[in-house]
C-alpha positions as CSV (number, residue, x, y, z in Angstrom):
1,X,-28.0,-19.2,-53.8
2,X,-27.1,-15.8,-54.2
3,X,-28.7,-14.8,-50.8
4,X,-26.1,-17.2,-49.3
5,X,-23.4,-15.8,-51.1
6,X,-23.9,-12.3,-50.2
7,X,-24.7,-13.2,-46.8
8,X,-20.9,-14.8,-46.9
9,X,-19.8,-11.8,-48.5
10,X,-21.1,-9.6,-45.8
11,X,-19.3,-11.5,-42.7
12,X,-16.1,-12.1,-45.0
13,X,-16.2,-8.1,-45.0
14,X,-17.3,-7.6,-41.1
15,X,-14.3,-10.1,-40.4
16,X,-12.1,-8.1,-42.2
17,X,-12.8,-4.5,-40.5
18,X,-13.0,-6.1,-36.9
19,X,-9.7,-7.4,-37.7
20,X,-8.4,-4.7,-38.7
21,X,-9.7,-2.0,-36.2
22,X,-8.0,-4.6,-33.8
23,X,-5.1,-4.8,-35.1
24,X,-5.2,-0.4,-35.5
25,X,-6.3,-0.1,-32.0
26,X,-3.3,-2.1,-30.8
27,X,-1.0,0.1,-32.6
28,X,-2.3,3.1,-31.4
29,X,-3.2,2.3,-27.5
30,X,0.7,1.1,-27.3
31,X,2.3,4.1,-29.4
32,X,0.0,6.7,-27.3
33,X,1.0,5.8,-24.0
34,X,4.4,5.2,-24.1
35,X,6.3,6.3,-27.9
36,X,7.4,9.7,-29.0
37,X,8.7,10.5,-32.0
38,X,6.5,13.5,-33.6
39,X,8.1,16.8,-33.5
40,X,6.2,18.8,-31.0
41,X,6.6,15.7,-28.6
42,X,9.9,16.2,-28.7
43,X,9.4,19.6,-27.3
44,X,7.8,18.2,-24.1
45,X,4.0,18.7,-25.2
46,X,1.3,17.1,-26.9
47,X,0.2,13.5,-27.4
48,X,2.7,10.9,-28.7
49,X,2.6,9.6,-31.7
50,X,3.4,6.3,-33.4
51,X,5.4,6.1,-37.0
52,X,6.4,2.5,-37.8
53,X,9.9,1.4,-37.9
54,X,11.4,3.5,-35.3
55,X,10.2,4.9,-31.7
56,X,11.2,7.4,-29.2
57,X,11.1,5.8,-25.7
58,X,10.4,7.6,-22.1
59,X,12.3,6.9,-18.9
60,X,11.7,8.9,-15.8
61,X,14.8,7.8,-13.6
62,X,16.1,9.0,-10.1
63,X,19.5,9.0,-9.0
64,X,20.5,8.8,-5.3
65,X,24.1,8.4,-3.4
66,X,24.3,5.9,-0.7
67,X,22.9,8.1,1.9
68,X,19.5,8.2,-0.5
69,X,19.6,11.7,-1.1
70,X,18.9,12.8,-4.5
71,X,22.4,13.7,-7.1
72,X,21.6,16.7,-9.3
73,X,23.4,18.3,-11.9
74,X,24.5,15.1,-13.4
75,X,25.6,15.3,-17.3
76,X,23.8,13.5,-20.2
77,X,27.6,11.3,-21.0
78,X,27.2,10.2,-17.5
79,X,23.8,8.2,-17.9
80,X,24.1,4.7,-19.8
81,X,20.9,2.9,-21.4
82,X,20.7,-0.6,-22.6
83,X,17.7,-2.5,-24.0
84,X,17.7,-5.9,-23.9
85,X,21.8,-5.2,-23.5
86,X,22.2,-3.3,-26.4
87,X,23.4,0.5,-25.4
88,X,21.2,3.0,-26.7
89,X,22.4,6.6,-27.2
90,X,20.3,9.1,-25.6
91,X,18.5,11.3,-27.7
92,X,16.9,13.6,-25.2
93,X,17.8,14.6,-22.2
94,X,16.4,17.0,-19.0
95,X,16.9,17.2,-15.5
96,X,13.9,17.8,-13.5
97,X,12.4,20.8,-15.7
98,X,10.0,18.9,-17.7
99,X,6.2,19.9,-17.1
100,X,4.7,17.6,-15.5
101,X,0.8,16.0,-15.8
102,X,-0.1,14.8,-12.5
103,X,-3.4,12.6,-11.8
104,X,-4.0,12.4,-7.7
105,X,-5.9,9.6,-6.6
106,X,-7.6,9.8,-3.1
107,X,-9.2,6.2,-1.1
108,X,-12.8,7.8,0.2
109,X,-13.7,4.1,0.9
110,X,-15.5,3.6,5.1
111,X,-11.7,3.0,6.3
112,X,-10.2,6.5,5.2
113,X,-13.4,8.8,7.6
114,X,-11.1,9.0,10.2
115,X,-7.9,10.5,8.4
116,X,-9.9,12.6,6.2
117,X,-8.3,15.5,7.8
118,X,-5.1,14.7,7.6
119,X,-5.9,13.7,3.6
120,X,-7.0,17.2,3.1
121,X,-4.0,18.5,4.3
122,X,-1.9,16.1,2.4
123,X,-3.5,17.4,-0.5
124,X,-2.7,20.9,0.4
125,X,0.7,20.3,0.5
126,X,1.1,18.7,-2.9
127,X,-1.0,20.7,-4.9
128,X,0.4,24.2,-3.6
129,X,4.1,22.5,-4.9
130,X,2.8,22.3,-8.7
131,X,4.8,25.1,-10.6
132,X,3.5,27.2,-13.8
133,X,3.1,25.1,-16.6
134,X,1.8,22.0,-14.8
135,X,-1.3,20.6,-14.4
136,X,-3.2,17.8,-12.1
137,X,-6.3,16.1,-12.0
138,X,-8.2,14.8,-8.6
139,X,-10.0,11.6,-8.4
140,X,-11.8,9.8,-5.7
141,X,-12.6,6.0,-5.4
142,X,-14.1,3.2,-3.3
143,X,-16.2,0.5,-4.7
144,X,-16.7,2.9,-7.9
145,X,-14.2,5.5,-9.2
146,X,-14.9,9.4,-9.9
147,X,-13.4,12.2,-11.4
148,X,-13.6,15.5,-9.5
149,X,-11.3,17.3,-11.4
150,X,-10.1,16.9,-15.0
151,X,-6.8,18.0,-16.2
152,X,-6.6,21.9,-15.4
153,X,-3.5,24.0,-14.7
154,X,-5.2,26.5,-11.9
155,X,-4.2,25.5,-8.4
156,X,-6.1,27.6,-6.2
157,X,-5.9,25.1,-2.7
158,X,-9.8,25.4,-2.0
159,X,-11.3,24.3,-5.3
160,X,-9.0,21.5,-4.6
161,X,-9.9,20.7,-1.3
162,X,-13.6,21.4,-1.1
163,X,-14.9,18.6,-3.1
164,X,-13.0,16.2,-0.3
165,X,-14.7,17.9,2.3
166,X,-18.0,17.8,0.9
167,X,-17.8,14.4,0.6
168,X,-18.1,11.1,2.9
169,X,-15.9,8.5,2.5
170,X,-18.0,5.1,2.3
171,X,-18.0,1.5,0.6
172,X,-15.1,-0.7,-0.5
173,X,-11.9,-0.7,-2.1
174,X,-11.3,-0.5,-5.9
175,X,-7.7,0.3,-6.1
176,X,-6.6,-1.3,-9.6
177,X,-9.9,0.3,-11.0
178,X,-8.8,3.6,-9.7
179,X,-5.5,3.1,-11.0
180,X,-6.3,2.1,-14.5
181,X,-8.8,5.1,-15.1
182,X,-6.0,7.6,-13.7
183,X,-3.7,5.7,-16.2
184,X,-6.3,6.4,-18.8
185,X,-7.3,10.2,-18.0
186,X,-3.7,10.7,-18.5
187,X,-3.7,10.3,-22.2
188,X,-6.0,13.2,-22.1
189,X,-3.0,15.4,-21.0
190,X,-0.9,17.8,-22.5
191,X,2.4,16.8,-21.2
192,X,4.5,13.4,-21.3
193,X,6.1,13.6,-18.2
194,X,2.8,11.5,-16.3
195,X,2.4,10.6,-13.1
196,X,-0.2,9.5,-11.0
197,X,0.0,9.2,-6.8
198,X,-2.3,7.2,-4.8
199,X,-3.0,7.4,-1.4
200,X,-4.8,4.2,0.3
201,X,-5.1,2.7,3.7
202,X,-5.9,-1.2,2.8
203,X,-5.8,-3.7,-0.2
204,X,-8.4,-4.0,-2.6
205,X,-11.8,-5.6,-2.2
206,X,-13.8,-4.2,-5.3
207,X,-12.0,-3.8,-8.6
208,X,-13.2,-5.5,-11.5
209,X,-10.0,-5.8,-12.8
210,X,-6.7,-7.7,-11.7
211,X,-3.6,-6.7,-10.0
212,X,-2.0,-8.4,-13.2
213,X,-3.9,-6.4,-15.3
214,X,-3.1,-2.8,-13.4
215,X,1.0,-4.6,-13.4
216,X,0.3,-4.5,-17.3
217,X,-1.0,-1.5,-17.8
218,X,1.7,0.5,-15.8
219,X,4.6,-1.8,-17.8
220,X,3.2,-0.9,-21.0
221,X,2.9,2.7,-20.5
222,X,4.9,6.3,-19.6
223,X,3.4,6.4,-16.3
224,X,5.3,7.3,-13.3
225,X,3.7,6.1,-9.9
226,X,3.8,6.6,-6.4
227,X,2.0,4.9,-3.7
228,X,1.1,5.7,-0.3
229,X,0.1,3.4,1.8
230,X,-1.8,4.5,5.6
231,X,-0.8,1.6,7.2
232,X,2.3,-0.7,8.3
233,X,2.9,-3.1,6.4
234,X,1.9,-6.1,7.6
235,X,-1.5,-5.0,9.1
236,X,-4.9,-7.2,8.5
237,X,-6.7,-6.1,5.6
238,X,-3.9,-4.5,4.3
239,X,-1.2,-5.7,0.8
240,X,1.7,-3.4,1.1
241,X,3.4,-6.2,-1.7
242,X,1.0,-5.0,-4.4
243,X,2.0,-1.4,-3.4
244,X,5.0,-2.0,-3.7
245,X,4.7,-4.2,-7.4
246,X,3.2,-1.2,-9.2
247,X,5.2,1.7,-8.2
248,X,8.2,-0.1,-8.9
249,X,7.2,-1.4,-12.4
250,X,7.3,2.5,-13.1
251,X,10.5,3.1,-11.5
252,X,8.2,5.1,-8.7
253,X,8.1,4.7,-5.2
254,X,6.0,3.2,-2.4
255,X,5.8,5.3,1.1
256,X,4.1,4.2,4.2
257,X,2.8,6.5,6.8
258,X,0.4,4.8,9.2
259,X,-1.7,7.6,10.8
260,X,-1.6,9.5,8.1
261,X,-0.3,12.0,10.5
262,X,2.9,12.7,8.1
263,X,1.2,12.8,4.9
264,X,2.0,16.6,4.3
265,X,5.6,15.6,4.6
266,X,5.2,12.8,2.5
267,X,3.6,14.4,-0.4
268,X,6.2,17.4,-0.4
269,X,8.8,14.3,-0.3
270,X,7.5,12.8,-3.5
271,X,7.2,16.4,-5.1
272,X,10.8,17.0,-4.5
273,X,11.7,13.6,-5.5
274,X,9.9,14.2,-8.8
275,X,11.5,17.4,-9.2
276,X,14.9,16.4,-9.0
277,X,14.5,13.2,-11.4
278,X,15.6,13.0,-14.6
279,X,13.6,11.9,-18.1
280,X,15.3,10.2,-20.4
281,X,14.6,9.5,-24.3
282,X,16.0,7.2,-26.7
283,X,15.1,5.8,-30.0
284,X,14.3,2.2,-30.6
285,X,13.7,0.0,-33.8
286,X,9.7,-1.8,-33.4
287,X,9.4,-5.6,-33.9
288,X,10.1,-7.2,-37.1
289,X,6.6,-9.2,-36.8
290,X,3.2,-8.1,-35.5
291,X,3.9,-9.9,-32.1
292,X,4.1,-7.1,-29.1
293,X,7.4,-7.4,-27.3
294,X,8.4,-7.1,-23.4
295,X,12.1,-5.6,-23.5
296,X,14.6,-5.3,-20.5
297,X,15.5,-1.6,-19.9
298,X,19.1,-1.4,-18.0
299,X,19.9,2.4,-16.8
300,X,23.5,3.2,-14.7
301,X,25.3,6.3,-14.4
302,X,28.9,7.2,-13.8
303,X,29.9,9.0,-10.6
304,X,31.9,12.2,-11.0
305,X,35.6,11.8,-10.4
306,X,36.4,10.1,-7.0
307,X,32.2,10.4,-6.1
308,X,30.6,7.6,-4.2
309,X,28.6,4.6,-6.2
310,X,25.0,6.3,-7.0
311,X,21.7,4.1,-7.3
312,X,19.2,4.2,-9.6
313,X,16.0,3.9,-9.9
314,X,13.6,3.4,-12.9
315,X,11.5,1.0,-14.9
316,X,13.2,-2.0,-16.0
317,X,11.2,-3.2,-18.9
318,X,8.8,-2.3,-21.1
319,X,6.0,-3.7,-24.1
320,X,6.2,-2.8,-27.8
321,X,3.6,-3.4,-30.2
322,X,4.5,-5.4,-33.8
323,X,3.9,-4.0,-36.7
């Protein structure tokens, strides 16, 4: 009798910690990825960190006239932010200057032998655009996804090259795998301005996880994506709609170059469109019961005096863990 009761004791208590750890783990993967509200945050570096009640929330949002060309210089009274219709006042505020954490992820599957050249190049070109203060990390994928290059703030182009050129692309496609591990090296980074561009020339064929899965992660987290796609859309064996889905679920961007033979251009493109972005921060209340939220994020802005109507483009919703 009293083996039975301790034996009840001891899976009453193992419910109780798995429960909890659960419910901790929750908490913390949400608040890490996306919330702000600690004071060195608020400075631009570090972690975020969660405190219940209120949160600080991230938007990276670029404004462009009619013509698509990037508006700078644009005051903080001329941006409005609703959540779920409600306006929000802005509580931080910066145009293009914040540091940013970049992950850069590279398609070596069979496909991409042919415009390895032109990838190196491509490469070239964005890394030798990073300013003081910045950092990147370099991963390669096909079927399986590796790390060349952690988070490190020393841009010398060859270190950054070389490990491309050493290497043969081969195998299959894991796209959302890629994706979700650049997601995930970027809570390893210093800053909270995080991005992550990918470069691919057809849809995936490996991943273990789902394009609904990868849509997820990116809504439920500060990440800012851009995708390239080397092909037209439209081709066989190619899914420039799934492209397209996650950069915009970031408020990022899709760009297609088909040879590949642009991709300098089109990396210094995305660099100056990153540059001349602005973040965004206001403070939101979390959910009254333990049950995450998905909320609706509306962001216009005022032209100056007789100006054109501008466009803009960021993330339009975004998950919240209960309490």
């Amino acid at each position: 009798m009293a083996k039975k009761m301790t034996t009840a004791v001891h899976k009453a208590v193992a419910r109780w910690k798995s429960k909890i750890f659960w419910r901790a783990a929750a908490i913390f993967i949400c608040s890490s990825v996306f919330f702000s509200n600690s004071p060195l945050a608020a400075q631009g570096e570090g972690d975020a960190t969660f405190r219940s009640g209120v949160n600080m929330v991230l938007a990276d949002v670029s404004v462009v006239d009619k013509e698509g060309v990037p508006v700078s210089s644009l005051m903080r009274d001329q941006f409005e932010v609703k959540e779920n219709g409600k306006t929000r006042p802005l509580s931080r505020f910066e145009e293009g200057t914040a540091k940013v954490s970049l992950a850069l992820v590279v398609d070596y599957s069979g496909s991409m032998y042919r415009r390895r050249d032109a990838v190196l190049r491509g490469v070239r070109a964005l890394i030798a655009q990073l300013q003081p203060g910045d950092e990147a990390a370099l991963l390669v994928f096909n079927e399986h996804v590796s790390v060349l290059k952690t988070f490190q703030s020393q841009f010398q182009l060859e270190d950054w090259t070389s490990p491309l050129a050493n290497r043969k692309p081969t195998g299959q496609t894991a796209l959302y795998d890629a994706i979700l591990q650049a997601s995930r090296l970027l809570e390893t980074s210093a800053h909270e301005r995080r991005v992550i561009v990918v470069l691919s020339d057809g849809k995936d064929t490996a991943s273990t996880a789902s394009r609904d899965i990868t849509l997820d992660e990116m809504r439920s987290s500060n990440r800012l994506l851009y995708t390239v796609g080397l092909f037209e859309p439209g081709e066989p064996e190619t899914d420039a709609l799934s492209l397209r889905k996650l950069s915009e679920a970031t408020g990022g961007n899709t760009i297609f170059d088909p040879e590949g033979m642009q991709l300098a251009e089109t990396f210094t493109a995305i660099m100056k469109d990153l540059r001349a972005r602005y973040f965004l921060g206001f403070y939101v209340e979390a959910p009254a019961t333990d049950k995450p939220e998905v909320r609706r994020i509306s962001i216009s802005v005022r032209p100056t005096t007789g100006g054109s109507p501008l466009r803009v483009r960021a993330r339009r919703e975004y998950r919240i863990a209960g309490h």
